[in-house]
TORKOL-4160 file (C-alpha; in steps of 0.2 Angstrom, whole numbers, padded with zeros to 4 digits, m for minus):
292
<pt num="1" X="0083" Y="1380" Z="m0020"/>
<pt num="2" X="0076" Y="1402" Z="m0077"/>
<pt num="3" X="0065" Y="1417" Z="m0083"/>
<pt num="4" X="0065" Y="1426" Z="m0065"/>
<pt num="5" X="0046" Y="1421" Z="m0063"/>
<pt num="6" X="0046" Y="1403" Z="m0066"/>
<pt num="7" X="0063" Y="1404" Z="m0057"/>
<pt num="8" X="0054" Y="1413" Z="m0040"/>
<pt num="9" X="0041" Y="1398" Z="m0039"/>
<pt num="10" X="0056" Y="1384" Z="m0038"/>
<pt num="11" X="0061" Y="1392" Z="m0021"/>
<pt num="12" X="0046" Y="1386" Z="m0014"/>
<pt num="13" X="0054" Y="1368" Z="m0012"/>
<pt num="14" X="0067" Y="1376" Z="0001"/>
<pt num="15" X="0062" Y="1369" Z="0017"/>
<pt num="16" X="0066" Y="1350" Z="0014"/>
<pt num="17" X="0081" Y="1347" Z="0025"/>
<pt num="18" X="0088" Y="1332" Z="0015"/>
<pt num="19" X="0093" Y="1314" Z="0006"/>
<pt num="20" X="0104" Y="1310" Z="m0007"/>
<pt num="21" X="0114" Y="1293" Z="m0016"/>
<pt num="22" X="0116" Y="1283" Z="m0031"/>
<pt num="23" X="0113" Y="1267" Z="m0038"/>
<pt num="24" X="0125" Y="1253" Z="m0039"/>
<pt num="25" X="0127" Y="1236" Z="m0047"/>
<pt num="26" X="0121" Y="1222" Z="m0037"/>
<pt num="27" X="0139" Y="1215" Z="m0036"/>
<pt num="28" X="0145" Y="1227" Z="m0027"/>
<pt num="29" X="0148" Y="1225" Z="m0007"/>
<pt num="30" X="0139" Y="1234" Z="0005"/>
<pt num="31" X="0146" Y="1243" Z="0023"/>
<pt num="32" X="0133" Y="1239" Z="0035"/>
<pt num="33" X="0128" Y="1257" Z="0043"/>
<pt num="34" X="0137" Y="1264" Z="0060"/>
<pt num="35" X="0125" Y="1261" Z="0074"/>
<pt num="36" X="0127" Y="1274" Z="0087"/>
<pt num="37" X="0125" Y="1271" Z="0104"/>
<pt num="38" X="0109" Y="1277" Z="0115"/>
<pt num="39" X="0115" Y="1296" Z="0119"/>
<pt num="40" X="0130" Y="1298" Z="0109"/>
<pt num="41" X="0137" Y="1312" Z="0100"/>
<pt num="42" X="0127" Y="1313" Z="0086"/>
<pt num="43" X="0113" Y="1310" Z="0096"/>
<pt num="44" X="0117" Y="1321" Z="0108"/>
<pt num="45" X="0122" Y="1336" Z="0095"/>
<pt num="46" X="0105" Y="1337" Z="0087"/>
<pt num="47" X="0093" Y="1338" Z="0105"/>
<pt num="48" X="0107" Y="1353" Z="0108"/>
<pt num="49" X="0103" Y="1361" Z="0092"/>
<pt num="50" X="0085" Y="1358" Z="0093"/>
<pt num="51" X="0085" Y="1366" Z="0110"/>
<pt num="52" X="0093" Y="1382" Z="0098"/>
<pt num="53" X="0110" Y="1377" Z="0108"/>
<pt num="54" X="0121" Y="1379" Z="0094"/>
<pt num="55" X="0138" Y="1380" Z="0100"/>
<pt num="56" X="0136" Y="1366" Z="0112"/>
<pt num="57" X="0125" Y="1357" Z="0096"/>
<pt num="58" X="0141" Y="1357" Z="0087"/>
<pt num="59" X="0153" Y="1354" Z="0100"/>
<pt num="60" X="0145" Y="1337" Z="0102"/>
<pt num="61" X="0148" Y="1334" Z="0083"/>
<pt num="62" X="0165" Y="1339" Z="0083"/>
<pt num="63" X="0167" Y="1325" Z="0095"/>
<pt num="64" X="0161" Y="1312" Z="0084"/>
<pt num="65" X="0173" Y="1321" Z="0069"/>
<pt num="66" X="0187" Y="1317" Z="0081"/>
<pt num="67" X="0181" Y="1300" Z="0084"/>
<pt num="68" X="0178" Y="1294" Z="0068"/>
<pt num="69" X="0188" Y="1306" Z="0055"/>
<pt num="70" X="0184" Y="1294" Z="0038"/>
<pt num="71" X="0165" Y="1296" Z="0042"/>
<pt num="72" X="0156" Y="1309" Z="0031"/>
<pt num="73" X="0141" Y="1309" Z="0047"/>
<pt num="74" X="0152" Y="1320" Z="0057"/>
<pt num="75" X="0153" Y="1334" Z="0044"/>
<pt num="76" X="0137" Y="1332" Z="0038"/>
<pt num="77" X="0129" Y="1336" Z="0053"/>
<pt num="78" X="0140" Y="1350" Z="0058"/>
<pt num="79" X="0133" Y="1359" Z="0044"/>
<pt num="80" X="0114" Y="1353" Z="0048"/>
<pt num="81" X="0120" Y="1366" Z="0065"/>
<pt num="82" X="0124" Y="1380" Z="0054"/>
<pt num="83" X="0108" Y="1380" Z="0042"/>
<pt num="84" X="0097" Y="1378" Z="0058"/>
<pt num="85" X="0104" Y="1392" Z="0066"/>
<pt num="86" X="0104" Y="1403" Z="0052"/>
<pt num="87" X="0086" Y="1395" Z="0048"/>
<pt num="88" X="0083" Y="1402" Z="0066"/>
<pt num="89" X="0090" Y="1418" Z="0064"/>
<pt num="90" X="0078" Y="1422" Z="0048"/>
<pt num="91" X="0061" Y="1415" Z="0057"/>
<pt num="92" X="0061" Y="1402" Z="0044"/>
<pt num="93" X="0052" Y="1388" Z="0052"/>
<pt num="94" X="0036" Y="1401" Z="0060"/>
<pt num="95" X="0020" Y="1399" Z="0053"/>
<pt num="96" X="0021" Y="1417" Z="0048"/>
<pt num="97" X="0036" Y="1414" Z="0034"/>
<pt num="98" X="0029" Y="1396" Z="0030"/>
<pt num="99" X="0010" Y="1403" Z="0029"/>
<pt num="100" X="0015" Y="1417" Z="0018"/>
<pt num="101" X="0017" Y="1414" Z="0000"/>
<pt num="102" X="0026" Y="1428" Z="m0003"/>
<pt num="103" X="0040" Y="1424" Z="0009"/>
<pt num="104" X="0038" Y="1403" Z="0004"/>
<pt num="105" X="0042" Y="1408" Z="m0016"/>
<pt num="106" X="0055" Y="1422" Z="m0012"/>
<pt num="107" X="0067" Y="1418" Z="0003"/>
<pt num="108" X="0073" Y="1429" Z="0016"/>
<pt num="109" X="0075" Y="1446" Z="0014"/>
<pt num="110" X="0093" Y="1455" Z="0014"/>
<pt num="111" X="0109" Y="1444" Z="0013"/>
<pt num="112" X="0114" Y="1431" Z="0022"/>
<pt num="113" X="0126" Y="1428" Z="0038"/>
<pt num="114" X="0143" Y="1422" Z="0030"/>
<pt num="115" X="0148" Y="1419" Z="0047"/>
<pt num="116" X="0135" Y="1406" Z="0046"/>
<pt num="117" X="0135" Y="1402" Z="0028"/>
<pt num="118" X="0157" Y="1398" Z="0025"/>
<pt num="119" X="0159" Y="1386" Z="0037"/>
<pt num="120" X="0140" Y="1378" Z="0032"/>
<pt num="121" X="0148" Y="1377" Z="0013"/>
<pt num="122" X="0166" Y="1371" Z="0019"/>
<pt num="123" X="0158" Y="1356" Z="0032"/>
<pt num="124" X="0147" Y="1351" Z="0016"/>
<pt num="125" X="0164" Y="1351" Z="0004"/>
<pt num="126" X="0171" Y="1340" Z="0017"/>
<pt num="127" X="0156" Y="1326" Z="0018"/>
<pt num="128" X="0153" Y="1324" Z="0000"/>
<pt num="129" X="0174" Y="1320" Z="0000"/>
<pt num="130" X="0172" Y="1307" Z="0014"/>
<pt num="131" X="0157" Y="1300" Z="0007"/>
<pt num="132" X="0165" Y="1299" Z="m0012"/>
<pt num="133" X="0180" Y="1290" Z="m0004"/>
<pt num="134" X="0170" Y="1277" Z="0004"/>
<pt num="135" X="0159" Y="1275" Z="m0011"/>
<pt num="136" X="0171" Y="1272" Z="m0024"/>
<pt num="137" X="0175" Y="1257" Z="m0016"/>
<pt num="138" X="0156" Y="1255" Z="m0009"/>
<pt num="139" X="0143" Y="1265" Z="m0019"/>
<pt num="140" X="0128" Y="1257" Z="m0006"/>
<pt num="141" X="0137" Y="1261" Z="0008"/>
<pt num="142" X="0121" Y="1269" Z="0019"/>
<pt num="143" X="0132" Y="1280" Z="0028"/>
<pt num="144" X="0138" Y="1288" Z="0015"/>
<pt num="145" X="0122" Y="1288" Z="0006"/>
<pt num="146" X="0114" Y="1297" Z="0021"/>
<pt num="147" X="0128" Y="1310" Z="0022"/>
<pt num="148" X="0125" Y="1317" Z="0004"/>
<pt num="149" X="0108" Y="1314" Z="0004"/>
<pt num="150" X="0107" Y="1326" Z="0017"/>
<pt num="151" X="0120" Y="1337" Z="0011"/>
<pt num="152" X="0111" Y="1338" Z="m0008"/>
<pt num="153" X="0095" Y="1343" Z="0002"/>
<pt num="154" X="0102" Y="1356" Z="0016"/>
<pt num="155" X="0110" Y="1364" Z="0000"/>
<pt num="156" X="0095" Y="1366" Z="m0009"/>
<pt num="157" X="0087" Y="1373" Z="0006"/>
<pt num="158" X="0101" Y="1388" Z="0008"/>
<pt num="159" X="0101" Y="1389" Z="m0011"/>
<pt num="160" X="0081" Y="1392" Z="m0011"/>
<pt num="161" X="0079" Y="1400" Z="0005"/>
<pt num="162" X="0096" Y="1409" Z="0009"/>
<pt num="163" X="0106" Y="1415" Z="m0005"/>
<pt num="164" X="0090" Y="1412" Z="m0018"/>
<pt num="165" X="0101" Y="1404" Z="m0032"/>
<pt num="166" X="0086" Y="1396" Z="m0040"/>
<pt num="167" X="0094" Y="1385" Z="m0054"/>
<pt num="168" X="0107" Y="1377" Z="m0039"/>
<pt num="169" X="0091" Y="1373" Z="m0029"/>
<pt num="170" X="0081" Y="1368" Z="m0043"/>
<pt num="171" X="0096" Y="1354" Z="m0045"/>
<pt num="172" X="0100" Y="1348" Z="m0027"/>
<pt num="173" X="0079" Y="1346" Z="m0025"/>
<pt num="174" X="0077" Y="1334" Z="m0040"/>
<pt num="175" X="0095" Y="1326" Z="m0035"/>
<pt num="176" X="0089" Y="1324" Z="m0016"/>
<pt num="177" X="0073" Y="1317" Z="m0020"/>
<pt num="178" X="0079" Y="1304" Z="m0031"/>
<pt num="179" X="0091" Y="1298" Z="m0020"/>
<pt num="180" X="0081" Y="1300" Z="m0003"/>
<pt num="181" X="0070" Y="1284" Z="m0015"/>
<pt num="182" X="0086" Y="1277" Z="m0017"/>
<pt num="183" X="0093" Y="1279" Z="0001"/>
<pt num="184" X="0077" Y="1268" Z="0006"/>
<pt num="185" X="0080" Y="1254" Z="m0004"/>
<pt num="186" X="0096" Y="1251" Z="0002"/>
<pt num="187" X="0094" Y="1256" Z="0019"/>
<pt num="188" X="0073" Y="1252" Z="0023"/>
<pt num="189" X="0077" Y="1257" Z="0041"/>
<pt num="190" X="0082" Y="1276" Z="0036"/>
<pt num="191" X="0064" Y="1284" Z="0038"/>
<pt num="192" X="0073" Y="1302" Z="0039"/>
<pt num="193" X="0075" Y="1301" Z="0023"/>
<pt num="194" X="0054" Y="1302" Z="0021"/>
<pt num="195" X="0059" Y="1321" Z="0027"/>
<pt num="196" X="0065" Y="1328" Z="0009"/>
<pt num="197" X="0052" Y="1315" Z="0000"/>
<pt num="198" X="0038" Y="1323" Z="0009"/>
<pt num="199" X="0041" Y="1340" Z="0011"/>
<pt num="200" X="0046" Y="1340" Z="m0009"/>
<pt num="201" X="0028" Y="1331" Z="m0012"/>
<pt num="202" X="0021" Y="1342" Z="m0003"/>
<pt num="203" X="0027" Y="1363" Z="m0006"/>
<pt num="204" X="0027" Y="1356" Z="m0026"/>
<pt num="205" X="0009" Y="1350" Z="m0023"/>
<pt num="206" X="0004" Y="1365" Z="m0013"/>
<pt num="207" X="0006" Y="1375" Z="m0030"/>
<pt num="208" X="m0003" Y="1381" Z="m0045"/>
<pt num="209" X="m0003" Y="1368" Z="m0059"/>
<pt num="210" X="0002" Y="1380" Z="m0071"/>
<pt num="211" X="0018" Y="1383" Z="m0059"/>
<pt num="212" X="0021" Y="1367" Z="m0056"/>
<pt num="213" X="0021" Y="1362" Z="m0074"/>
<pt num="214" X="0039" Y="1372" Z="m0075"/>
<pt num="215" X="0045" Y="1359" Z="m0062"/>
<pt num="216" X="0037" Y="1345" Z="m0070"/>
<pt num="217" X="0050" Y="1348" Z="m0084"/>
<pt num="218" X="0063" Y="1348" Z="m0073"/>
<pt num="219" X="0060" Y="1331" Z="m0065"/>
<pt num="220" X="0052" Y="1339" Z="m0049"/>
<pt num="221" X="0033" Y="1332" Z="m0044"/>
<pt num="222" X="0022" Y="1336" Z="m0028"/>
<pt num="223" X="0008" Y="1327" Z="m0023"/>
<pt num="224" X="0000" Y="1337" Z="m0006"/>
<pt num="225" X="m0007" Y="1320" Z="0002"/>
<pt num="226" X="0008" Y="1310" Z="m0002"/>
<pt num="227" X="0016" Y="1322" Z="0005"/>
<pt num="228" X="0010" Y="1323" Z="0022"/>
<pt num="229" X="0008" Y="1303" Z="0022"/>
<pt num="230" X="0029" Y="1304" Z="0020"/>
<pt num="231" X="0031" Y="1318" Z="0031"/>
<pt num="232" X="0020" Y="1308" Z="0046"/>
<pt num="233" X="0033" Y="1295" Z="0042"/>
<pt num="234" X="0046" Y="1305" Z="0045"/>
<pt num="235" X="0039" Y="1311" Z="0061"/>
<pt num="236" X="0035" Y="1295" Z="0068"/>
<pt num="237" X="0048" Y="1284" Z="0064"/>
<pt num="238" X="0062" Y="1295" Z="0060"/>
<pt num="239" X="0078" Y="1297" Z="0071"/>
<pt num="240" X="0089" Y="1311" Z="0071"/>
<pt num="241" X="0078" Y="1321" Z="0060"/>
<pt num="242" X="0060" Y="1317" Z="0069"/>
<pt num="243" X="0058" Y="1333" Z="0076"/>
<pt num="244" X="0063" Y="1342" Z="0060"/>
<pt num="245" X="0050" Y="1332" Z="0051"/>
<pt num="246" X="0038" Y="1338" Z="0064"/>
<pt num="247" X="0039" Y="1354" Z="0064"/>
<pt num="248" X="0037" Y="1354" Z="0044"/>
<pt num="249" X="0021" Y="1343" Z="0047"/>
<pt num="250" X="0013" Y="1353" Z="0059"/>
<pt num="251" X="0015" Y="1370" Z="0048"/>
<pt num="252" X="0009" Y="1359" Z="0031"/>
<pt num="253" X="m0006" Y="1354" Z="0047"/>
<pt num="254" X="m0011" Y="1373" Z="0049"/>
<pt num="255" X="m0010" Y="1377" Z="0028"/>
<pt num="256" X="m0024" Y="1359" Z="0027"/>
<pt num="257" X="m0033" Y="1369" Z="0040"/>
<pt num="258" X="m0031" Y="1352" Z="0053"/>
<pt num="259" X="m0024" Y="1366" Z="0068"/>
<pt num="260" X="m0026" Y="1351" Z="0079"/>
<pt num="261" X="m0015" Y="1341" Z="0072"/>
<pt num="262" X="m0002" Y="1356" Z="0072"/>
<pt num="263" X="m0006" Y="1361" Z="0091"/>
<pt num="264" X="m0003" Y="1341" Z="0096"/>
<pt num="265" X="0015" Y="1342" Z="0086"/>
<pt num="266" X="0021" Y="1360" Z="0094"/>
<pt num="267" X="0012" Y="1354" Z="0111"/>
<pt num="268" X="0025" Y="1339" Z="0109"/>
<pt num="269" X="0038" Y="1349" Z="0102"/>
<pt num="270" X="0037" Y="1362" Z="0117"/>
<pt num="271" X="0038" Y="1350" Z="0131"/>
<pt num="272" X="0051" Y="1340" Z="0122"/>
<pt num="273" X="0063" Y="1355" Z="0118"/>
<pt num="274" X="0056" Y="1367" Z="0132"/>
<pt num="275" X="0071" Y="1379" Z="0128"/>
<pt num="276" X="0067" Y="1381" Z="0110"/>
<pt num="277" X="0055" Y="1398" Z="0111"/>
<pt num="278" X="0048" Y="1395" Z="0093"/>
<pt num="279" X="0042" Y="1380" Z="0099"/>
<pt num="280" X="0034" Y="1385" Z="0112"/>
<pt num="281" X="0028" Y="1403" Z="0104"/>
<pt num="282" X="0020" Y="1392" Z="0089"/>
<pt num="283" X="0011" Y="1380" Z="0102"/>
<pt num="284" X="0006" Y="1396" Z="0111"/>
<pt num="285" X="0000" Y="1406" Z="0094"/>
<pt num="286" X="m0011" Y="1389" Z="0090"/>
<pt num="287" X="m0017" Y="1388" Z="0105"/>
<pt num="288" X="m0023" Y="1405" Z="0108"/>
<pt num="289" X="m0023" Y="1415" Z="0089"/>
<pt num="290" X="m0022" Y="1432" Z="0098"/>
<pt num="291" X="m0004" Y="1428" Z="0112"/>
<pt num="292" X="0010" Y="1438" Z="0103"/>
């Protein structure tokens, strides 16, 4: 997720969950992407992990490892399950980290749970190795572009936020915001990928101008309205990651001072994922500012 100050403010990219890929000649031939059926693993595996039901989140995805072992999804998404979890354990996605500057630019506090973090790092080696051996004979291959544009984000994320290697962050955000643009070129349909572009647009945007002029060096943007425009893309149109995107919309919702908009996403939320207790703490907290 440098001199140490300029270096503090790059963390404040971390929450982007997201995208990555690579452009290719035209020539090449391109894999069409696997479509999963209605309630399958995958599918399955995320509404677990959003209802905070971790083991069973990656039980499913385990599955879909089994089923399809030259697929870089299946990994991938095994370590989404980690990073939420630890992203849960640290309060991470609560309005009172993402409305607090001080914990936005610095990360969490103490160290973090390598019971968490080893087996997220070894499920993200193993993606990036499926996805390069499909790409080097298919370098569109949206499948695989997915995979490490995901993988590229969700390391920026625990670089930023968890272990608070800023120059490793800095790298992965301008890496997965490149190639989230690039995943949508080749792959319209993805609107996931809106995730990393928005919530990079906006945290950058969100920021000084005379912080953001370090990460303008670096290749990294913002751009506050663009950002939520993307991040209401993601939200709306987006698959496994929709919720994701919704739950970063309605936090970027109560720093705009638009609480409406935020109490209508974690009402949703809520009664979508009744057994997620932030959810339903953060709809609770919008609806009634003095409930604990």
């Amino acid at each position: 997720m440098i001199g140490r100050s300029a270096a503090t403010h790059t963390s404040a990219l971390l929450i982007a969950i997201l995208l990555l890929a690579g452009p290719a000649p035209a020539t090449t031939p391109q894999q069409k992407p696997r479509i999963e059926a209605p309630n399958g693993p995958l599918d399955i595996g995320f509404r677990r992990m959003y209802q905070l039901d971790f083991e069973a989140a990656r039980a499913e995805f385990n599955l879909y490892e089994r089923q399809h072992p030259e697929d870089p999804l299946g990994p991938t998404c095994e370590a989404a399950s980690y990073l939420f979890e630890e992203f849960n354990r640290q309060g991470v996605l609560t309005s009172s980290f993402f409305l607090n500057d001080q914990k936005l630019l610095n990360g969490i506090p103490g160290k973090p749970d390598d019971a968490l973090g080893q087996p997220f790092l070894a499920a993200l080696a193993r993606a990036r190795q499926l996805a390069g051996n499909i790409m080097r004979s298919y370098p569109q291959d949206p499948n695989a572009l997915f995979a490490i544009t995901l993988a590229a984000g969700m390391e920026a994320d625990y670089d930023a936020l968890i272990t608070k290697q800023r120059l490793s962050a800095m790298a992965n955000i301008r890496e997965s915001e490149k190639d989230a643009a690039e995943l949508l070129k080749v792959n319209p349909t993805a609107q996931d990928a809106y995730l990393a572009l928005g919530a990079a647009n906006y945290i950058v945007g969100c920021m000084p101008s005379y912080k953001r002029a370090f990460l303008w060096i670096g290749g990294v943007h913002g751009d506050r309205q663009r950002g939520m425009e993307e991040l209401k893309q993601a939200a709306t149109y987006g698959n496994y990651l929709r919720p994701f995107a919704e739950v970063m919309l309605a936090l970027a919702a109560l720093r705009e001072h638009q609480p409406e908009l935020a109490r209508k996403l974690f009402g949703d939320l809520a009664t979508e994922f009744p057994a997620n207790t932030v959810f339903v703490h953060e709809y609770q907290l919008i609806a009634d500012p003095h409930s604990k």
